[in-house]
C-alpha positions in Angstrom: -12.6 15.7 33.2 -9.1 15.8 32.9 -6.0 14.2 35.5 -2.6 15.1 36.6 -0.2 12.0 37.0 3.6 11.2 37.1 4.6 9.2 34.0 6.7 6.2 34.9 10.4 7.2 33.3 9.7 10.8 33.5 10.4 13.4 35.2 7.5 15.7 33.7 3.6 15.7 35.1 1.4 14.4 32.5 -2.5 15.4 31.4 -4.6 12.7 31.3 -8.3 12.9 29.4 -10.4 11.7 27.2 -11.7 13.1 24.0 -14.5 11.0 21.8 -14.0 8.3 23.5 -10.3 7.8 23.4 -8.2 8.4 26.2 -5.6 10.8 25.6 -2.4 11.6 27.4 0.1 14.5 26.7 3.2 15.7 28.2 3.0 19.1 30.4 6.7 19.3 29.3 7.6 20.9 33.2 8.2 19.1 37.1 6.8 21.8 38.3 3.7 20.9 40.0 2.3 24.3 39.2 3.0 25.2 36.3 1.2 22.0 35.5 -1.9 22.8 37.5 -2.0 25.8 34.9 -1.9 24.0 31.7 -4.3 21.3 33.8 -6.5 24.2 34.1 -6.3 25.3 30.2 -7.1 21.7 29.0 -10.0 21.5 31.2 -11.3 24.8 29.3 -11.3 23.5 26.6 -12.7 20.3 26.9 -16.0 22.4 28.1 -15.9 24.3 25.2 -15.6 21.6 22.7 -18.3 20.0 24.7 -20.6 23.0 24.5 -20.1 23.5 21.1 -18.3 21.4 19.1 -15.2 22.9 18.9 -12.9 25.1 20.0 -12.9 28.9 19.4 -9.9 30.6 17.7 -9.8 32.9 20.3 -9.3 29.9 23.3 -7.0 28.0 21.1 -4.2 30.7 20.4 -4.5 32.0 24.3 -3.9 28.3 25.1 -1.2 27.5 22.8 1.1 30.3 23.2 1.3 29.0 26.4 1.5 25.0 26.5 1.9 24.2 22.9 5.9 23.6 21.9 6.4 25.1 18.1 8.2 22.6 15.7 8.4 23.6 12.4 6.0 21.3 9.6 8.6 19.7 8.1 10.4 18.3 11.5 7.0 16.5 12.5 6.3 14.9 8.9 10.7 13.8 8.9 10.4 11.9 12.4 6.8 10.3 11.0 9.1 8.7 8.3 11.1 7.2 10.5 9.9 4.0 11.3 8.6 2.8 7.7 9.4 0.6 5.6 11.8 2.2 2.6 9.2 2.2 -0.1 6.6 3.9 2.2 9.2 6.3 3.4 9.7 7.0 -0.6 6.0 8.0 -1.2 5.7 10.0 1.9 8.9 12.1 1.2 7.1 12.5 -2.0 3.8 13.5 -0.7 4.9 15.5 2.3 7.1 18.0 -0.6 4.2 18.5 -2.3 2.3 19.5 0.7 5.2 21.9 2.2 5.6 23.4 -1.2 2.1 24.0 -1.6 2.1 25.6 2.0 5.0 27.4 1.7 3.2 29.1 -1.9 0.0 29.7 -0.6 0.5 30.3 3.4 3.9 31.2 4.2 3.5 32.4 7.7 2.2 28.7 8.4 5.4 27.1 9.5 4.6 26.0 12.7 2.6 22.2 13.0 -0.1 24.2 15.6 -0.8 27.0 12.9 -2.2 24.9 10.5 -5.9 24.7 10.5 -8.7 22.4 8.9 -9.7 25.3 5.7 -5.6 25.2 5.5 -5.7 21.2 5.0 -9.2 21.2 3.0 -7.5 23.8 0.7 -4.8 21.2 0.4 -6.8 18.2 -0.2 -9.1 20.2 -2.8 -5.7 20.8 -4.9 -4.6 17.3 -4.9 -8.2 16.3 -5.4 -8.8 18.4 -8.9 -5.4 17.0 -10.2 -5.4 13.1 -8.7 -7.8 10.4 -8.5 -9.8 10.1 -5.0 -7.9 6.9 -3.8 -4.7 9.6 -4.5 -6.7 12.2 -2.5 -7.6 10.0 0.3 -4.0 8.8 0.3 -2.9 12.5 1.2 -5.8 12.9 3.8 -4.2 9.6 6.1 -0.8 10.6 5.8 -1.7 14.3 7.2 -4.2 12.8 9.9 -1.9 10.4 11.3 0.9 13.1 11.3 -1.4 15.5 13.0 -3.0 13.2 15.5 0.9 12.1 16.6 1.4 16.2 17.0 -1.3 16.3 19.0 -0.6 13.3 21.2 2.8 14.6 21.7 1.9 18.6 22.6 3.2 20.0 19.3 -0.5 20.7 18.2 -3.6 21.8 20.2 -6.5 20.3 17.7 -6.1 18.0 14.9 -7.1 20.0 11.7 -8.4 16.7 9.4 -10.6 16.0 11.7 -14.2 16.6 9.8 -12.3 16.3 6.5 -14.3 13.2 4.5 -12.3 10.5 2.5 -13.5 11.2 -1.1 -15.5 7.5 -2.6 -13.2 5.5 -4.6 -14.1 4.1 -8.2 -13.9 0.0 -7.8 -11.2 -1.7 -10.0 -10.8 -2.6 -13.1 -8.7 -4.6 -12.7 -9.4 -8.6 -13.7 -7.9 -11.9 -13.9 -6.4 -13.2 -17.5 -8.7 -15.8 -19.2 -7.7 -19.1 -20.7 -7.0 -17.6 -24.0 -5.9 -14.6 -22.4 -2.9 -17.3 -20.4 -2.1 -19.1 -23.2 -1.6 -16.4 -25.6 0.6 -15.1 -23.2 2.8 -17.6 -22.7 3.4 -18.4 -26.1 5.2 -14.9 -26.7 7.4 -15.5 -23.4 10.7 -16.5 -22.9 13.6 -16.7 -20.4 13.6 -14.3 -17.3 10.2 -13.0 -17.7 8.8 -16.1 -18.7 9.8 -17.5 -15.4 8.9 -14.1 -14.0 5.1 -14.7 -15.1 5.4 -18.9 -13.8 6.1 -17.6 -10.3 2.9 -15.1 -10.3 0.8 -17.7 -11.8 1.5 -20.8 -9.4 3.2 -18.8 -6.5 0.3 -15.8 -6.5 1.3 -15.2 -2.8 4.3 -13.3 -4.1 3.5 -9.7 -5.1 6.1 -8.4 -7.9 8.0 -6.7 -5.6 8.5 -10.5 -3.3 9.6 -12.0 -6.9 12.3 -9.6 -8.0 13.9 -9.5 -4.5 14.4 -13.6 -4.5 17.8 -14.9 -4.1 18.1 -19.1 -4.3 18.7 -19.3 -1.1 14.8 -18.5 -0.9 14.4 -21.5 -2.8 14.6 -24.7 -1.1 14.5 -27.2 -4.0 15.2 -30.4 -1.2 11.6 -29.4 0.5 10.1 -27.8 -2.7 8.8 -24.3 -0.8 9.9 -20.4 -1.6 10.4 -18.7 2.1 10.5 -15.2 2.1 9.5 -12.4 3.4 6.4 -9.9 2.0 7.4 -6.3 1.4 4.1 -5.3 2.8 2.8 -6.4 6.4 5.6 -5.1 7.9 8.2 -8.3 6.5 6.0 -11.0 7.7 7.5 -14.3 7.0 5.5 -16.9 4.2 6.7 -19.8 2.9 4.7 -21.3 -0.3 4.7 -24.9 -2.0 6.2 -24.8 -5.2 3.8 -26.3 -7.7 5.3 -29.1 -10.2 5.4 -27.1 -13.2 7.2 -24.2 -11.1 9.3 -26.4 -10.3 10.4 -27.2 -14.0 11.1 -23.8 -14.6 13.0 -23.2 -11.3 15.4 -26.4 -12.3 16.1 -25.0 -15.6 16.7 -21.6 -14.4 19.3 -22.6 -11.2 21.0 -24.6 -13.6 21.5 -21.9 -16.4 22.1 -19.6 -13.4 26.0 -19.5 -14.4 26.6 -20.2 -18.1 24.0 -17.6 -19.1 25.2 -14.2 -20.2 23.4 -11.3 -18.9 23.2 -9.7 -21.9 20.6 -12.6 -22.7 17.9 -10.3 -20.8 19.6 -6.6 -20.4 21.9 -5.8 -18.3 22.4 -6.8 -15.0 20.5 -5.0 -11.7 23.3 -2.3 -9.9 21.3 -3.6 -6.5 23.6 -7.0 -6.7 26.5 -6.8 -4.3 28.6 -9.5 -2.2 25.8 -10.1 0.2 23.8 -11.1 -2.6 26.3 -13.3 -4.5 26.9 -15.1 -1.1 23.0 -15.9 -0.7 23.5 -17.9 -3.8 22.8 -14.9 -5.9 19.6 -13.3 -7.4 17.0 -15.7 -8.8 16.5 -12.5 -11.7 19.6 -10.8 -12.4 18.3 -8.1 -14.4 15.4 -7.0 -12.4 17.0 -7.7 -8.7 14.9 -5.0 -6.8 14.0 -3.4 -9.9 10.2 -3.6 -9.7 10.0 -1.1 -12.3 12.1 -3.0 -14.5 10.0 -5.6 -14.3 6.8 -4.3 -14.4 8.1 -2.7 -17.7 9.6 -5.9 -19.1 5.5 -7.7 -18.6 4.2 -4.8 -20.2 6.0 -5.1 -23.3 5.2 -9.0 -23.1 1.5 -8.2 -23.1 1.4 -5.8 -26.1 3.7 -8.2 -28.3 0.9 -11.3 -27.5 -1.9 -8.3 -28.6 -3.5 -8.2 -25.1 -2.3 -4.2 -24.4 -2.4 -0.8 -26.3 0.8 0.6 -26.2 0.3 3.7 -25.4 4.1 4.3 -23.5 5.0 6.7 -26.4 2.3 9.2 -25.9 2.7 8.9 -21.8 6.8 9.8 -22.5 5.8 12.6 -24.9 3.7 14.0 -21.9 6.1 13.6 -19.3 8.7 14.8 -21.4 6.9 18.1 -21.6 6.0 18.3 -18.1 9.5 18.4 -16.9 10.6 21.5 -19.5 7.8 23.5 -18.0 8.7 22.2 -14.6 12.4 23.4 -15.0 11.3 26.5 -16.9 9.2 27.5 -13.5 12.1 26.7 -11.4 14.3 29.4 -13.3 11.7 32.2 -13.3 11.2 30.9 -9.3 7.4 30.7 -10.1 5.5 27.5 -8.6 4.9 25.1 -11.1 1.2 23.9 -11.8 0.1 21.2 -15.0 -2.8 22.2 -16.9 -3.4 18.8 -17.6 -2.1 16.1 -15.0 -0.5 12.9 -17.0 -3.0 10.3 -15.6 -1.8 6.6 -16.9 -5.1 5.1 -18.2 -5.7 1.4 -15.8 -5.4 -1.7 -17.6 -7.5 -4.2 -16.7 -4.5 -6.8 -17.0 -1.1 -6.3 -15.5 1.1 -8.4 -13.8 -0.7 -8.4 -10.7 -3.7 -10.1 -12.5 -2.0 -13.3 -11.9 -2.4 -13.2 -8.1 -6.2 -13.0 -8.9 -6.5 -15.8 -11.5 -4.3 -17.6 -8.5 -6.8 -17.2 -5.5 -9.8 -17.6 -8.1 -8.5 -21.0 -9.3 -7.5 -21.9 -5.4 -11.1 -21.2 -5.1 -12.5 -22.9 -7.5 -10.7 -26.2 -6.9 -13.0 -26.1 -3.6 -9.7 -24.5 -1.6 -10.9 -23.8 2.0 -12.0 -19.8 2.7 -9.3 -20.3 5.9 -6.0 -22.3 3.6 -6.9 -19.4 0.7 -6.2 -17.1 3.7 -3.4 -18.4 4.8 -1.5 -19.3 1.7 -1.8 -15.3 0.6 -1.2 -14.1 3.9 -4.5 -12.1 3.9 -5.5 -10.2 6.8 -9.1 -11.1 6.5 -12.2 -12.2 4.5 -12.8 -9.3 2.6 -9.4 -8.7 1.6 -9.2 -12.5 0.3 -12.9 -11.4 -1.9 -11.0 -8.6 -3.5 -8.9 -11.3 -5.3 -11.6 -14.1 -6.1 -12.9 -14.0 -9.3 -15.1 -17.4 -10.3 -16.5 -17.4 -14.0 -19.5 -18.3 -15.4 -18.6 -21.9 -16.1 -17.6 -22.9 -12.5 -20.7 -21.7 -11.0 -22.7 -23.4 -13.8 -20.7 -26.8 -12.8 -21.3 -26.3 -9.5 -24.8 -25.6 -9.5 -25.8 -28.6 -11.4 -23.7 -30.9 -9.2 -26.0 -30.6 -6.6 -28.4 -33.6 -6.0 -32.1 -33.3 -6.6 -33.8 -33.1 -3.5 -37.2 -33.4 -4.9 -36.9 -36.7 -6.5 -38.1 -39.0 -3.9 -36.7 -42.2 -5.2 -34.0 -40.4 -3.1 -33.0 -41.0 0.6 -31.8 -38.4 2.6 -29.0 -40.0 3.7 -28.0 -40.1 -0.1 -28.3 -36.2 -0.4 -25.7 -35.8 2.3 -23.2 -38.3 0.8 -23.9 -36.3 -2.5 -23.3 -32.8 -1.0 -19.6 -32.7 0.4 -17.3 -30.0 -0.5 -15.5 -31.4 -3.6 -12.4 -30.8 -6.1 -13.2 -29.5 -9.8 -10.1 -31.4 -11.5 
């Protein structure tokens, strides 16, 4: 059931087994042949016992453990899972792993150790963030923790993963839509200058997410070949590379060439991100919202409330906020843990900013763009990814369906039904 084996590289014997199907291997943490045979013994145990019944009695586990497993405190095993993220993941999961190690620290303090924590610990957990969050929020919480536990596990720190059992909560779909004709043109109308070019590149560039567009410097833009390169924030900094469409273009002219005679005060003040590096790159395409996605996103918001497509509702979400940090600071002085009555939940627009990339891929689509190109040009992992974003109205599949031939009508060939059936353009 379970091996002993020399690890290339190390000096340590290593367990080998396999649990559900999965192969596991884990470090005795000793040379000595025997002491190994001992913990070789222990993992056998309870590989019977989990067998037998499922899972592994209390009893078992702490006998076991205060023998083989290696304490490290909770917070050292979340840190070194942070490592090797990108910056903006390593933001929400510093963010995420605080609330969990406060919440621990309130309602189990004797928990310190990764291989005390247990799965009613963790539910307890997830039931909190549950009755103040969303599920995708919830769910969120529940695959950080299990890929930080199954890593403690791998690596001896932990004896049994505690989320295993714990279900992901369903998610509500989205609400969110593309804009509509109307919808485009009214917004356009009340756009100008940065964001106005900030809304072009979403619209005929949808490949670019918000945070791609801010971080663009004109060295990205290669007007001589007429493509954007750059690289996505997600999918790990995957390099894309994008034709820029003719009215993009336009815009992108008129921009470079305004690049140095415009003031900054023309659209706020300028990001504190731009430094030498950036100047020397040819500087940033947006000087105001250089890696400001916030910025940004704040600066298309107004922009759809001025064209009347968007409550404004940023007052009464301040006003909340605004409270919730008094209360917050009030707790901190008294040293009592801080806990909303009612958590400020921002109400989903069914427009935004990212909108764009779907009225993108839906009019790819319905110019008769190839499932495989659509792929490609979004950098979409797969098929169902790429459906998430394609939204075709009414009027296309009504065109569509009467362009096809009429079969029945035998004054007909069949050779002229195929000639009449070929994948073609809507212009």
């Amino acid at each position: 059931m379970a091996t002993l084996f020399k690890q290339p590289g190390s000096d340590n014997w290593w367990i080998r087994y396999s649990i559900g199907g999965k192969q596991v291997r884990k470090s005795t943490g000793t040379d000595d042949e025997g002491k190994a045979q001992l913990q070789l013994r222990e993992v056998e145990l309870v590989l019977v016992q989990r067998a037998e019944t499922g899972t592994v009695s209390q009893k078992l586990a702490r006998a076991i453990e205060s023998e083989t497993i290696r304490p490290i405190a909770v917070e050292v095993i979340l840190e070194s899972r942070r490592k090797h993220v990108a910056e903006r993941t390593r933001e929400l999961y510093l963010s995420r792993d605080k609330r969990f190690v406060d919440w621990l620290r309130h309602n189990f303090p004797h928990a310190t150790n990764a291989s005390q924590l247990d799965r009613n610990m963790l539910r307890s957990f997830l039931d909190h963030v549950a009755d103040r969050f969303n599920a995708r929020t919830h769910n969120g919480y529940l695959r950080r923790l299990r890929s930080v536990f199954r890593s403690a596990v791998r690596d001896g720190f932990a004896l049994q993963d505690p989320t295993v059992g714990i279900p992901t909560l369903p998610e509500s779909p989205s609400v969110r839509r593309p804009f509509t004709e109307t919808e485009l043109r009214d917004l356009f109308v009340s756009l100008s200058g940065h964001v106005r070019l900030l809304a072009t590149i979403g619209l005929y560039a949808g490949a670019m997410r918000l945070s791609d567009i801010v971080c663009l410097t004109w060295s990205n833009v290669d007007f001589q070949n007429r493509v954007i390169r750059w690289r996505m924030s997600k999918r790990r900094g995957k390099h894309m590379e994008i034709a820029i469409h003719p009215r993009l273009l336009d815009e992108l002219q008129s921009a470079y060439e305004l690049r140095s005679t415009e003031l900054p005060t023309t659209h706020g003040t300028l990001s504190p991100h731009i430094d030498a590096r950036v100047k020397s790159l040819g500087g940033p395409v947006f000087p105001t919202f250089y890696k400001s996605h916030h910025r940004a996103s704040e600066a298309f918001r107004k922009a759809l409330v001025r064209a009347s497509l968007r409550k404004d509702n940023r007052s009464d979400i301040n006003r909340r906020y605004v409270k919730r940090r008094r209360e917050k600071r009030q707790a901190a002085k008294t040293g009592a843990e801080y806990t909303p009555e009612q958590p400020v939940r921002l109400h989903k627009s069914e427009i935004d900013f990212h909108s764009l990339r779907y009225n993108f891929v839906s009019i790819l689509k319905q110019q008769g763009c190839p499932e495989a190109i659509a792929r490609s040009i979004m950098g979409h992992s797969s098929v169902e990814v790429n459906a998430i974003y394609t939204h075709i109205d009414a009027d296309s599949e009504r065109k569509w369906v009467s362009s096809l031939p009429n079969v029945l009508d035998r004054s007909n060939p069949p050779a002229d039904v195929i000639q009449q059936s070929p994948d073609r353009a809507v212009r």
